[in-house]
DRENDREN-26372 format. One record per residue (C-alpha): residue in three letters; chain; x negated, y, z negated; residue number from 0. Coordinates in nm, 3 decimals. Layout:
N
 residu chaine    east   north      up num
    ala      A       X       Y       Z NUM
...
//
This chain:
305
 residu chaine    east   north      up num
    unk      A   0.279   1.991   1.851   0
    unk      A   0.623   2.177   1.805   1
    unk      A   0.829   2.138   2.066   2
    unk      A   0.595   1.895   2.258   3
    unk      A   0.456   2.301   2.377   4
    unk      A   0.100   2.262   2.451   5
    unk      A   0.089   2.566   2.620   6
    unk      A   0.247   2.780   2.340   7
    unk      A   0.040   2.588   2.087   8
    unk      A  -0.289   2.669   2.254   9
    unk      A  -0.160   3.062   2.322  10
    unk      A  -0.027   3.102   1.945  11
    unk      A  -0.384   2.955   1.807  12
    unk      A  -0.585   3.181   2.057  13
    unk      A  -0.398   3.524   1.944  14
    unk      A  -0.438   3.436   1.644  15
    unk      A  -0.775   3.368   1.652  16
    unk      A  -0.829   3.733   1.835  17
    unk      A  -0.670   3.900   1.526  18
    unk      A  -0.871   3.716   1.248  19
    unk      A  -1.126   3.452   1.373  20
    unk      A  -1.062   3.301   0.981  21
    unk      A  -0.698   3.257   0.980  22
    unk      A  -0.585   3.068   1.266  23
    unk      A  -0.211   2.945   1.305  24
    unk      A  -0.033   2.632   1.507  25
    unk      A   0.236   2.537   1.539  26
    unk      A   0.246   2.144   1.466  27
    unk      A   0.560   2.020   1.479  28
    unk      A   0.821   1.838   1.159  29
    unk      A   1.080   1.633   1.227  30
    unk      A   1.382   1.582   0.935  31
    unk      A   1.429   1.211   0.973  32
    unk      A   1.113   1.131   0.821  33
    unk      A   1.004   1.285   0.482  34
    unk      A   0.701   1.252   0.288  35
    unk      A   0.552   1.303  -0.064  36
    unk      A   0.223   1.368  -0.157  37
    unk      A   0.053   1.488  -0.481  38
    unk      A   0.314   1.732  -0.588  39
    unk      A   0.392   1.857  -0.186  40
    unk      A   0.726   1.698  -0.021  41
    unk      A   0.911   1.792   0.310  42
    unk      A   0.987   1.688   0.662  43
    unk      A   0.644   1.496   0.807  44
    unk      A   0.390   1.681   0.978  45
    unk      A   0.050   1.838   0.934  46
    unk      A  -0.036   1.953   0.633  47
    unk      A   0.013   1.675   0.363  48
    unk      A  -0.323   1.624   0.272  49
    unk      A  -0.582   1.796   0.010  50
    unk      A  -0.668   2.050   0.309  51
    unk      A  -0.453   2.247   0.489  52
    unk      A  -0.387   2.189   0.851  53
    unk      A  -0.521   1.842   0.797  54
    unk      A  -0.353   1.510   0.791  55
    unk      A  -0.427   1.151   0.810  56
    unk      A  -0.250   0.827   0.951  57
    unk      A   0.100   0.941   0.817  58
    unk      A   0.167   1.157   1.138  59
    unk      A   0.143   0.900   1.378  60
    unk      A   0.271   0.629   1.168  61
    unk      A   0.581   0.847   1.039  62
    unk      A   0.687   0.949   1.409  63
    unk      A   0.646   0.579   1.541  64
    unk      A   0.899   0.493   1.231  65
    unk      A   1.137   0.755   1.269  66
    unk      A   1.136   0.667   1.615  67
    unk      A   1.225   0.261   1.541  68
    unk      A   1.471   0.330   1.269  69
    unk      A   1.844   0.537   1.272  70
    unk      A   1.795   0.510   0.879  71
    unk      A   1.601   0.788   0.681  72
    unk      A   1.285   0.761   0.639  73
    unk      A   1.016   0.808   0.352  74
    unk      A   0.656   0.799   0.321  75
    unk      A   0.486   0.782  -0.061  76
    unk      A   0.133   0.859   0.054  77
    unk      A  -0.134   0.866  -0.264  78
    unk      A  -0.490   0.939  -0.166  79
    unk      A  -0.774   1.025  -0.376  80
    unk      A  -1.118   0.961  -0.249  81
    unk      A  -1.433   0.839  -0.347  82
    unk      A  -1.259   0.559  -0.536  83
    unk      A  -1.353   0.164  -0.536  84
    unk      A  -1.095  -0.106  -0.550  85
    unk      A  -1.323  -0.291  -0.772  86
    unk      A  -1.250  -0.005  -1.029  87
    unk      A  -1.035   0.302  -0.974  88
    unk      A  -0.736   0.049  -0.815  89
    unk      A  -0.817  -0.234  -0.979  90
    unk      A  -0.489  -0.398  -1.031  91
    unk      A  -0.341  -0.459  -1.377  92
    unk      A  -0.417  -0.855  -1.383  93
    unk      A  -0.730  -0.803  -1.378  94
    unk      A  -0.793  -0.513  -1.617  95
    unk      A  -1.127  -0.575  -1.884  96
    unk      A  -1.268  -0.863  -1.768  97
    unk      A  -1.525  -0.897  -2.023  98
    unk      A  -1.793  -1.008  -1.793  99
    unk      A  -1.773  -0.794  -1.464 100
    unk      A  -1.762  -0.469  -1.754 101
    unk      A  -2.079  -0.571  -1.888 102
    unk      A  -2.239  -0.604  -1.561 103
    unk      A  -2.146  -0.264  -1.434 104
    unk      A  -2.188  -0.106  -1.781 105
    unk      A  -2.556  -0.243  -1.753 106
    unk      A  -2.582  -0.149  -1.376 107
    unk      A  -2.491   0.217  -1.478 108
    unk      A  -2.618   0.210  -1.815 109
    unk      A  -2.285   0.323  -1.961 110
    unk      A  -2.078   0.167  -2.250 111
    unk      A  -1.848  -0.105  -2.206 112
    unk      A  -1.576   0.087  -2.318 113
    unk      A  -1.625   0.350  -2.098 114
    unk      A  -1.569   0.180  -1.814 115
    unk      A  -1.309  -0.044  -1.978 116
    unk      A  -1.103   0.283  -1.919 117
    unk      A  -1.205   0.359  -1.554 118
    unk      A  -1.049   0.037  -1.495 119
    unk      A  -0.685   0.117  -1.280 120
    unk      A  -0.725   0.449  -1.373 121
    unk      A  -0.601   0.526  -1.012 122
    unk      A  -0.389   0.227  -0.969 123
    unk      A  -0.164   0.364  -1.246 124
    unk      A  -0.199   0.717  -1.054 125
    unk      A  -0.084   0.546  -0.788 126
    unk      A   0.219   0.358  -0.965 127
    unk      A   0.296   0.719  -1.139 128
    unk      A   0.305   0.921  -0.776 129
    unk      A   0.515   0.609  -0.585 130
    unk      A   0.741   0.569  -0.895 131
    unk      A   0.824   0.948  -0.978 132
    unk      A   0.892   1.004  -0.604 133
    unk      A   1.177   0.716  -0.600 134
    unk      A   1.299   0.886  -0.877 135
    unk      A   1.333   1.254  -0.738 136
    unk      A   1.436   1.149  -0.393 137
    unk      A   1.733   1.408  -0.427 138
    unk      A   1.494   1.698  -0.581 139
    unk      A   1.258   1.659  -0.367 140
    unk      A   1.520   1.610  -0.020 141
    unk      A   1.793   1.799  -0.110 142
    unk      A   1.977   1.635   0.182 143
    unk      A   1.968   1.309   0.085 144
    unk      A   2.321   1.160  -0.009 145
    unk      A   2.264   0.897  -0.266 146
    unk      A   2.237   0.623  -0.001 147
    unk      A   1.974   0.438  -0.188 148
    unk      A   1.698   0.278  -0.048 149
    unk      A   1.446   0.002   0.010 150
    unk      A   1.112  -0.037  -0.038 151
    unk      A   0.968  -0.117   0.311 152
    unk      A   0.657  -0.200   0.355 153
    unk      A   0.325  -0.048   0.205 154
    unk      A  -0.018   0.049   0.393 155
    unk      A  -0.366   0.045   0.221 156
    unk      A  -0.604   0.215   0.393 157
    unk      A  -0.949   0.176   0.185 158
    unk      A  -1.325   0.044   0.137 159
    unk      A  -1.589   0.230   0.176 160
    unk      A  -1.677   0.302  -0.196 161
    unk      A  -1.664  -0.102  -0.282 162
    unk      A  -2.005  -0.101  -0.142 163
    unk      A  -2.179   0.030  -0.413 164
    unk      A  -2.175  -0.234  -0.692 165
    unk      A  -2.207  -0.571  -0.612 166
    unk      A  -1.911  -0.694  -0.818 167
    unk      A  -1.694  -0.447  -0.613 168
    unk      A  -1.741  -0.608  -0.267 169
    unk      A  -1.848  -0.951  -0.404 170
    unk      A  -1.467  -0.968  -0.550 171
    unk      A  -1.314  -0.772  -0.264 172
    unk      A  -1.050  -1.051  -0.146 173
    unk      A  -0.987  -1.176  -0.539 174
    unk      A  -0.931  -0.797  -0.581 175
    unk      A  -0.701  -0.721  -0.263 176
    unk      A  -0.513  -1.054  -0.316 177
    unk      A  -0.436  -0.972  -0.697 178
    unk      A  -0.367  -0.606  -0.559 179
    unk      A  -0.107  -0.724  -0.337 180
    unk      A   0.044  -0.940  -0.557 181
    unk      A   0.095  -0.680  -0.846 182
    unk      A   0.210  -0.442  -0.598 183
    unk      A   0.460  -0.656  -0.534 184
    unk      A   0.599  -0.727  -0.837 185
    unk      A   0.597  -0.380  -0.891 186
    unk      A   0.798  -0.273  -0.598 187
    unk      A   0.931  -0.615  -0.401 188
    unk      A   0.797  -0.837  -0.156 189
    unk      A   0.750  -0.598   0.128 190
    unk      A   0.506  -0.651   0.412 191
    unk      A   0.154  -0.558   0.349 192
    unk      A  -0.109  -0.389   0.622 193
    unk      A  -0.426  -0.345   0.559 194
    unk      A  -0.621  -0.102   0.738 195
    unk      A  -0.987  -0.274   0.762 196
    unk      A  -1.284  -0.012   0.679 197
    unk      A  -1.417   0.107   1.050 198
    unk      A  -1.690   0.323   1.033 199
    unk      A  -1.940   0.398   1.266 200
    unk      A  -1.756   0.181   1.484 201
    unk      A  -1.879  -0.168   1.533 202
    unk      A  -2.243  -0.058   1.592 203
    unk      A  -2.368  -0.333   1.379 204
    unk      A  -2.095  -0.602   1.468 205
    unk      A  -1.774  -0.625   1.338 206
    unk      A  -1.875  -0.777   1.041 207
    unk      A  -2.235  -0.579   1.012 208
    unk      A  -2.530  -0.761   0.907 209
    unk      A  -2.861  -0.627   0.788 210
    unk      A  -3.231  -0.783   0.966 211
    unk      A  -3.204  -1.112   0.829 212
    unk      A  -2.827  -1.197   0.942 213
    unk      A  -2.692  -1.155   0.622 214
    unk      A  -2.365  -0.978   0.556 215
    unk      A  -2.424  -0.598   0.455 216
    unk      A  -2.163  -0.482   0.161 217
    unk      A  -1.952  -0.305   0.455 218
    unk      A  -1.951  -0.688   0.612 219
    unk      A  -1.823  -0.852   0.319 220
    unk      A  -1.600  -0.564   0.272 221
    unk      A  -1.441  -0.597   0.634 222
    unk      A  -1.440  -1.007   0.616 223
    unk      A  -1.257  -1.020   0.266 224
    unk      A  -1.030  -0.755   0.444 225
    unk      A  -0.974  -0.980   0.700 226
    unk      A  -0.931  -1.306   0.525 227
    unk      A  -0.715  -1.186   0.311 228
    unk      A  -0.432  -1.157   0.526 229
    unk      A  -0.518  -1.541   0.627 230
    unk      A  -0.450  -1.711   0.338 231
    unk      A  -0.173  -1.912   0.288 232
    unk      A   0.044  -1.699   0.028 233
    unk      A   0.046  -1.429   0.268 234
    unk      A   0.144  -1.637   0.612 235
    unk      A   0.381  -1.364   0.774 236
    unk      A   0.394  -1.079   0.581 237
    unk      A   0.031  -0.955   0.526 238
    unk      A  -0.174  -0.838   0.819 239
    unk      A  -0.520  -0.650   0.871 240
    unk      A  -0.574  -0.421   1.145 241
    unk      A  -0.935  -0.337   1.257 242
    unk      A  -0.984   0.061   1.312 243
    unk      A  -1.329   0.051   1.406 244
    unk      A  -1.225   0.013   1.771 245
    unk      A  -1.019   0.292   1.726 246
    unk      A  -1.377   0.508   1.613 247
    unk      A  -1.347   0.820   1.819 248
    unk      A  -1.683   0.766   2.047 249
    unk      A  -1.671   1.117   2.140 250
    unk      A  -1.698   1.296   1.844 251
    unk      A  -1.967   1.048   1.736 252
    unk      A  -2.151   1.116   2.030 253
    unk      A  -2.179   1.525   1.940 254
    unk      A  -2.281   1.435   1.568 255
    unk      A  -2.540   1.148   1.667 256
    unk      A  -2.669   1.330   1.967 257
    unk      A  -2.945   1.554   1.919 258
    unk      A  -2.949   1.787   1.726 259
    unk      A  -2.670   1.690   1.620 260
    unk      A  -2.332   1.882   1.573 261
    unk      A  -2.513   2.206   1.488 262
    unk      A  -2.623   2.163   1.886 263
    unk      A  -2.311   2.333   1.989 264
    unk      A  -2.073   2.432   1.712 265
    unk      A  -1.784   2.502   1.932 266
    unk      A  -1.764   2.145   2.096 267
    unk      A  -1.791   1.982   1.750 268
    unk      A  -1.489   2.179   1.624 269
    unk      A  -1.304   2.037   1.908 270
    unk      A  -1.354   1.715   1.810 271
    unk      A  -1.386   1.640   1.460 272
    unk      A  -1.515   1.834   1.082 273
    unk      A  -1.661   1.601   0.856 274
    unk      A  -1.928   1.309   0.763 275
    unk      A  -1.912   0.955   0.950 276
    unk      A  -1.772   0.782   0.621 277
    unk      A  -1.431   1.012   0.677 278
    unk      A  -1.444   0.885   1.048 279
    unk      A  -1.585   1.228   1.151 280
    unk      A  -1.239   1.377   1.072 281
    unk      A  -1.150   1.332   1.385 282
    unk      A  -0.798   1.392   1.480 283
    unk      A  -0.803   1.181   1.799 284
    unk      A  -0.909   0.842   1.528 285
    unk      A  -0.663   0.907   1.219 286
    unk      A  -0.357   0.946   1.487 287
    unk      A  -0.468   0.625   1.691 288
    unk      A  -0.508   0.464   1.303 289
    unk      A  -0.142   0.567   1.189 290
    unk      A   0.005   0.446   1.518 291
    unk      A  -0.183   0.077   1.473 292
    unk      A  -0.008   0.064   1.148 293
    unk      A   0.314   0.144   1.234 294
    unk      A   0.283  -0.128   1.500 295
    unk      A   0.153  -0.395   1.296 296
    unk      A   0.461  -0.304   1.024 297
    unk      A   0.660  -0.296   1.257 298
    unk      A   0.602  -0.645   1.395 299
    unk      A   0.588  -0.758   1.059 300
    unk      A   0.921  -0.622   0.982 301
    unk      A   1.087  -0.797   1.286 302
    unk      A   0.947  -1.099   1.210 303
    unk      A   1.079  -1.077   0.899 304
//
């Protein structure tokens, strides 16, 4: 909130409000030491930087937590596009058309081979495009940075939910995050890694859910790969997974799960969150707890280093 004002916030948003019910303003707060790009936008961090306006995601929390532990500039590449699986979409370049895993999901979803042949990294190069043409406009894009160079950091994935899906997608999940790390790095250097582990709906069916006979639901192999992952032996040090699902906002969940659900009373809900249980309700209160967890866990993973 600009200039830590709650006051002023909550007066600006409620005349605003009085004049048009549809356009209301706030005043959220930047700060200059921390920049961002993100699909085209750039600028000091703050609200805003996602596909909706006044929205955001863990980048607020996480940029102000880094801007707070560092005297250098600071610059966040975030890339989000959703609905996509690792298992596809970001599948990472070593393991592009493997002949066997596109002939399953070409017979799954009765499509050619070749068509989803191409699917394959479509996002990951997306990805590589975004992170790589950002580096390179650093000056267009922050017309007050002086040339000082920089380093590649550390780098946050934040993803899951769509790997559930196809069983080759969450059957591969660690082969796929290990090989995703691993080409990330020799893309961009051997910088920490933190993995955000997939946390919705909480931990109502365990932290690694299981369905009536004990067995591991998708979303449970999904979470375990996520978690093993940063055990193995390769990554001792400088790849870490933090669980969010403790960080589910209980609150908001309570309005939508309650009955009648958020339609009950309209107003509350728009206090507390605007969207479907598999975006974590978008609840502001859960994706600025989430950013904050991964600063933390980059951050020890930087010291350590």
């Amino acid at each position: 909130i600009k200039d830590g004002d709650h006051e002023a916030f909550t007066k600006t948003y409620q005349d605003s409000i009085k004049a048009d019910p549809k356009k209301p303003v706030y005043s959220w707060s930047t700060r200059p030491d921390v920049w961002i790009d993100f699909h085209g936008k750039h600028g000091d961090i703050g609200v805003g930087y996602s596909d909706r306006k006044d929205a955001f995601g863990p980048e607020v929390n996480f940029g102000h937590i880094m801007g707070d532990k560092y005297e250098e500039q600071v610059l966040i590449i975030k890339t989000a596009w959703g609905g996509k699986a690792l298992g596809r979409g970001f599948l990472p370049p070593s393991l592009r058309d493997t002949e066997a895993e596109c002939e399953a999901i070409a017979s799954a979803e009765e499509k050619p081979i070749e068509e989803i042949k191409k699917t394959h990294g479509e996002f990951y190069e997306l990805m590589r495009a975004e992170v790589n043409g950002a580096l390179a406009s650093i000056k267009t894009n922050h017309p007050s940075y002086e040339d000082q160079g920089y380093e590649i950091a550390g780098f946050v994935w934040f993803q899951g939910f769509n790997d559930q899906f196809h069983d080759t997608y969450h059957n591969n999940y660690l082969r796929n995050m290990k090989v995703f790390i691993e080409d990330a790095r020799s893309e961009w250097g051997d910088m920490p890694f933190v993995i955000g582990q997939m946390g919705q709906d909480a931990d109502k069916k365990g932290v690694y859910p299981t369905d009536k006979t004990g067995e591991l639901t998708p979303a449970g192999r999904i979470r375990q790969a996520q978690t093993d992952v940063a055990l193995l032996s390769a990554f001792k040090g400088n790849v870490t997974c933090v669980r969010t699902a403790p960080l589910y906002d209980m609150e908001a969940d309570a309005i939508f799960s309650g009955p009648g659900g958020w339609q009950a009373d309209v107003e509350k809900w728009r206090q507390f969150g605007d969207d479907r249980p598999y975006h974590y309700l978008g609840s502001p209160l859960f994706f600025a707890r989430a950013g904050t967890a991964f600063a933390e866990a980059m951050i020890e993973l930087t010291d350590k280093g």
